[in-house]
C-alpha positions in Angstrom: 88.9 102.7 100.6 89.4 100.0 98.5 90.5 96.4 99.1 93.9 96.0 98.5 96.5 93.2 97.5 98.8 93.4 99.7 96.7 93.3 102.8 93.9 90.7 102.9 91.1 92.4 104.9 89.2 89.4 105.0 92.1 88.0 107.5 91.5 90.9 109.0 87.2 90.2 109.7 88.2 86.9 110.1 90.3 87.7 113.1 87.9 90.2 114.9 84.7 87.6 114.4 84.8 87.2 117.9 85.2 90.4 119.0 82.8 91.2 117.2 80.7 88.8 119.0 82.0 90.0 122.6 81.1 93.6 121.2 77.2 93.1 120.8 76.6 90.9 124.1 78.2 93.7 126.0 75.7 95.8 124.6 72.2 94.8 125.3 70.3 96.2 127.8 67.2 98.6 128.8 66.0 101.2 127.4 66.2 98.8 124.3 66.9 101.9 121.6 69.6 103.3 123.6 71.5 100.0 122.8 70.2 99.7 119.1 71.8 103.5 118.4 74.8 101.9 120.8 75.3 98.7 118.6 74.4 100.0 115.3 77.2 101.4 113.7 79.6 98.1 115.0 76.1 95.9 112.9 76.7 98.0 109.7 80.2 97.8 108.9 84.0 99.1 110.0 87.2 97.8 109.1 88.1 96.4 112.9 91.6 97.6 112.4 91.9 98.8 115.7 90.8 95.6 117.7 93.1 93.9 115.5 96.0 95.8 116.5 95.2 94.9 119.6 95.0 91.0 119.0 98.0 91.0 117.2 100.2 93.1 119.7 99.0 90.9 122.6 100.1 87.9 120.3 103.6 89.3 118.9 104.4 89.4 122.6 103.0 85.5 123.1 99.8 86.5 124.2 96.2 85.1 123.1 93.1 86.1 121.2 91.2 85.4 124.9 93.5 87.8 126.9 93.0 90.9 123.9 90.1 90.6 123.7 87.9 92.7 126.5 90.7 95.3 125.4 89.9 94.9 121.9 86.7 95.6 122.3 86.6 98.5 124.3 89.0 100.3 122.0 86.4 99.7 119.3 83.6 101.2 121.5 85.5 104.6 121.8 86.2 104.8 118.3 82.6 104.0 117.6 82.1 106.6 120.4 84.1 108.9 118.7 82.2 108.7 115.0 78.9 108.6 116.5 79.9 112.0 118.3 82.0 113.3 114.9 78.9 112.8 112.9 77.0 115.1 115.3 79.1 117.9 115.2 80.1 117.6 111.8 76.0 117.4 110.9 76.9 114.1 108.4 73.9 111.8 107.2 75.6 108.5 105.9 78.4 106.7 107.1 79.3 103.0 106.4 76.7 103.6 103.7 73.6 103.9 106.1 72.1 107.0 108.0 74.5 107.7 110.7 73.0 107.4 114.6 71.9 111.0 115.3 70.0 111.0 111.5 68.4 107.4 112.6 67.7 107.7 116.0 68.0 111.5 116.6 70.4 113.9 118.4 69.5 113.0 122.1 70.0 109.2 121.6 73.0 109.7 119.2 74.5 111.9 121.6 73.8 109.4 124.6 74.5 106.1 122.3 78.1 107.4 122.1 78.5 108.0 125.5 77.0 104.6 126.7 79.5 103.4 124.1 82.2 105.1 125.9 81.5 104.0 129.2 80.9 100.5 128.1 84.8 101.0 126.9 85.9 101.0 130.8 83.1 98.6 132.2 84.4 95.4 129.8 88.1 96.4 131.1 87.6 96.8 134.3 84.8 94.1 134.9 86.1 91.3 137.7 84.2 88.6 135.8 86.1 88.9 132.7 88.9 87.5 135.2 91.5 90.2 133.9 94.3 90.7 136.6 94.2 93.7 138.3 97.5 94.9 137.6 96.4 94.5 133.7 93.3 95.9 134.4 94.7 99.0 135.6 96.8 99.6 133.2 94.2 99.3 130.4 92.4 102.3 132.0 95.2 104.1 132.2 96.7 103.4 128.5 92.4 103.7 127.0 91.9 107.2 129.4 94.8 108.9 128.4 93.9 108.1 124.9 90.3 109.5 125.3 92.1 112.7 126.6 93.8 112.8 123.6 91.4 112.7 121.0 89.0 114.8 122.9 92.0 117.9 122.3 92.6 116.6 119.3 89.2 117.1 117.9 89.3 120.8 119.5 92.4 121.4 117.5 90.7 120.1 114.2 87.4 122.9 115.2 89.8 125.2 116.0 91.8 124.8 113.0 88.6 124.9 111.0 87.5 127.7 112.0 90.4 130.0 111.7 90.6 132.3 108.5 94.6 131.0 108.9 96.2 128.0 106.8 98.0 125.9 109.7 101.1 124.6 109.6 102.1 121.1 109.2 103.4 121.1 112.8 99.9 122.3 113.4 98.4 119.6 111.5 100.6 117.1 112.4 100.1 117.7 116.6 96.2 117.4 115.5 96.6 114.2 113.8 98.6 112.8 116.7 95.7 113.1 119.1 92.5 112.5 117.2 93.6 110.0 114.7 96.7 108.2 115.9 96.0 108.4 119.7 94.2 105.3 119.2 95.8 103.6 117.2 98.8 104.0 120.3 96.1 102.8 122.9 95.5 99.4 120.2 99.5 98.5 120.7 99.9 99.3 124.0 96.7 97.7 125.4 97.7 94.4 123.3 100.9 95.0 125.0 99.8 95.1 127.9 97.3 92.1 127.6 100.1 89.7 127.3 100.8 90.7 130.6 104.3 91.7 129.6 106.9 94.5 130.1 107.2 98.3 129.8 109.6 98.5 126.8 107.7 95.8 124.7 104.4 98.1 125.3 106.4 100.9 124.4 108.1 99.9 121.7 104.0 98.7 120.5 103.1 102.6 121.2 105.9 103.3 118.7 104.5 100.9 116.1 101.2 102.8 116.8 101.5 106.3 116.7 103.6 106.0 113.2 100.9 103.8 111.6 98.1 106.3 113.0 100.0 109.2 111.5 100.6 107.4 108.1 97.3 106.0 107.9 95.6 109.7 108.3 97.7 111.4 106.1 96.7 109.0 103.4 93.3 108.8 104.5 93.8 112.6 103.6 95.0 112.0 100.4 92.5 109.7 99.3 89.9 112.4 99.9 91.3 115.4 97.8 92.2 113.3 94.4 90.6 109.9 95.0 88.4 107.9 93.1 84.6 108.3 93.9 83.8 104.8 92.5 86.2 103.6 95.9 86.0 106.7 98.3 82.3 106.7 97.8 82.7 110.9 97.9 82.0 113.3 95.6 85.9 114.0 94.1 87.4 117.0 95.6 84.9 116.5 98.5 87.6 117.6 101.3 88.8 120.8 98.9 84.7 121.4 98.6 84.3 121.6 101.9 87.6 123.6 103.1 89.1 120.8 105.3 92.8 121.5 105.9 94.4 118.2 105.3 98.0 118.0 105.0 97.9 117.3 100.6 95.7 120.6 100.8 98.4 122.6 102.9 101.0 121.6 100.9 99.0 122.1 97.6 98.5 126.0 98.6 102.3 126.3 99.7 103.6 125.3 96.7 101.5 126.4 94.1 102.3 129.1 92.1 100.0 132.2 90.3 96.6 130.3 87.7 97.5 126.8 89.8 96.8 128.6 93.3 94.8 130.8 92.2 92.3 127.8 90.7 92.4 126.0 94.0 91.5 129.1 96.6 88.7 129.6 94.4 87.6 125.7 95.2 88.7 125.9 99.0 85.7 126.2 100.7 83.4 126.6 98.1 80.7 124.9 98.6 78.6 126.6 95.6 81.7 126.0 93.2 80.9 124.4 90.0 81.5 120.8 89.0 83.7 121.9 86.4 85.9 124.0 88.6 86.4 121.8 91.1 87.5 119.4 89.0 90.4 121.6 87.4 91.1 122.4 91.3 91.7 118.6 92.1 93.3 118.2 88.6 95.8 120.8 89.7 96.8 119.6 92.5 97.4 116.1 90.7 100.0 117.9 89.1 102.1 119.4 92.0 103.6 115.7 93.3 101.6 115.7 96.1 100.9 112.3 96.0 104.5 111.7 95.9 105.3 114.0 98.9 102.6 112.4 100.6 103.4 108.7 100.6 106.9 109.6 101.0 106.2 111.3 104.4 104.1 108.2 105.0 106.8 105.8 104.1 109.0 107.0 106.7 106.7 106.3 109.4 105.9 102.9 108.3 109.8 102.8 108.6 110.0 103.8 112.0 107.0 101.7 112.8 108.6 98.7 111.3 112.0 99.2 113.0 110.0 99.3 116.6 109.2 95.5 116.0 112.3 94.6 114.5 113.2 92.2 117.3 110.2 89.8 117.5 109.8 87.2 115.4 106.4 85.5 114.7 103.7 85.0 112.4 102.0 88.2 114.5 105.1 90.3 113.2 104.4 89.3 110.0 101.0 90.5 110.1 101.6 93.9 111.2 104.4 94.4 108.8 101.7 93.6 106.4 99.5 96.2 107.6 101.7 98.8 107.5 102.5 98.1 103.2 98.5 98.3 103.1 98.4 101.4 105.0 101.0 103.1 102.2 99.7 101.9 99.3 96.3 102.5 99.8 94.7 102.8 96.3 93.0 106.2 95.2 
């Protein structure tokens, strides 16, 4: 992903400086290595966008950088947690441009670095001398457990998914995206919500905000691996086609395809030995079909629901995640 110019991430790493901070003190400890492969993915990189949803929602609703931030940071351990546990099973080398945990530190500490990671999540929430109230407290396990739940089915949907000889549905892909990718971006708004110590409907109406940027942000993520631009995604092109992943652009590239144009993409789906060449016309034909268009337009209408659910604050906070969400769409390729 690219920076873009409607969203200045450096607001955004300027913002999350102190989490970041918060993050690395609460992770030191004995055997040293076990908090190396803990820490060492949050050291090499990550866009923070889910600890800054969760400043931002705890400000929108008058709340301050001090109350978000033990929530902030936990909700960055699981989703650390989560890709140190996604590169295992999905047997990747580099992320964030250096050897992922499990290549670095091997698959017993990888495996234990996320779930030290994960239960470091709860510990910083739930730890008295943090001085969180208790009814606050509680409700941050709640809101961060149910959203562990979530993306733990959500990830058995994706295996499932991929390993079916069956093209899903979008309903299909859609109820996977909901729980593995956009789960947490839900627990971000709510547990900022919640942080300002505020009411029900303003933490749902967050949740709202959430689960429609989490959906629109994956979808494009999606799209940005079947015809991006390597010198920005950093992948091969037609990486996601390579490898068979069923992405929504895919799905809908298969459905609507018709005879040499179908035929040249099932040949690519998968493929892992296909050529250069044919990949290429693969990615090429699917740059044809409007799925980009189709794509940002089913993106665009969450970011309108999203946008709607804040509609009623007004603050420099709403401005910033109404900012977001025009990043989110117009992601470049």
């Amino acid at each position: 992903m690219g920076v873009e110019k409607g969203m200045n991430l450096d607001k955004i790493v300027e913002t999350t400086k102190r989490i970041d901070s918060f993050l690395l003190s609460n992770l030191k400890g004995e055997p040293s290595n076990l908090y190396k492969a803990a820490s060492y993915l949050i050291e090499h990189g990550g866009k923070r966008l889910r600890p800054y949803l969760v400043i931002k929602s705890c400000e929108l609703l008058g709340g301050s950088i001090n109350q978000a931030i033990p929530a902030a940071a936990a909700i960055e351990m699981v989703h650390n947690f989560t890709l140190v546990h996604d590169d295992i099973m999905d047997n990747d080398e580099v992320r964030h441009g250096v050897p992922t945990v499990h290549t670095k530190f091997g698959i017993p500490v990888g495996i234990l670095a996320g779930d030290l990671l994960f239960s470091k999540a709860f510990e910083v929430i739930s730890n008295s001398k943090i001085q969180i109230p208790k009814v606050v407290s509680l409700s941050l396990v709640v809101a961060l457990s149910k959203s562990c739940r979530d993306v733990c089915e959500g990830q058995a949907l994706d295996i499932s998914m991929a390993q079916s000889k069956t093209i899903p549905t979008e309903s299909q892909y859609r109820k996977m995206v909901e729980k593995k990718t956009s789960s947490l971006f839900v627990a971000s708004c709510a547990m900022g919500a919640i942080s300002a110590n505020t009411t029900q409907s303003d933490v749902n109406r967050l949740s709202i905000y959430g689960k429609n940027l989490g959906i629109a942000f994956q979808i494009v993520d999606d799209l940005i691996g079947v015809i991006g631009d390597p010198r920005i995604t950093k992948k091969p092109v037609g990486n996601d086609i390579r490898e068979g992943k069923k992405s929504l652009p895919i799905l809908l590239a298969i459905k609507v395809a018709k005879g040499k144009e179908k035929t040249a993409i099932l040949k690519a789906f998968g493929n892992l030995a296909i050529s250069k060449s044919e990949l290429g016309k693969a990615v090429e034909t699917i740059s044809t079909l409007g799925i980009e268009h189709t794509i940002r337009k089913k993106a665009s209408y969450h970011l309108d629901t999203a946008r709607k659910s804040i509609s009623k604050y007004d603050n420099s906070a709403r401005e910033d995640l109404l900012s977001l969400l025009d990043f989110v769409v117009k992601r470049s390729l």
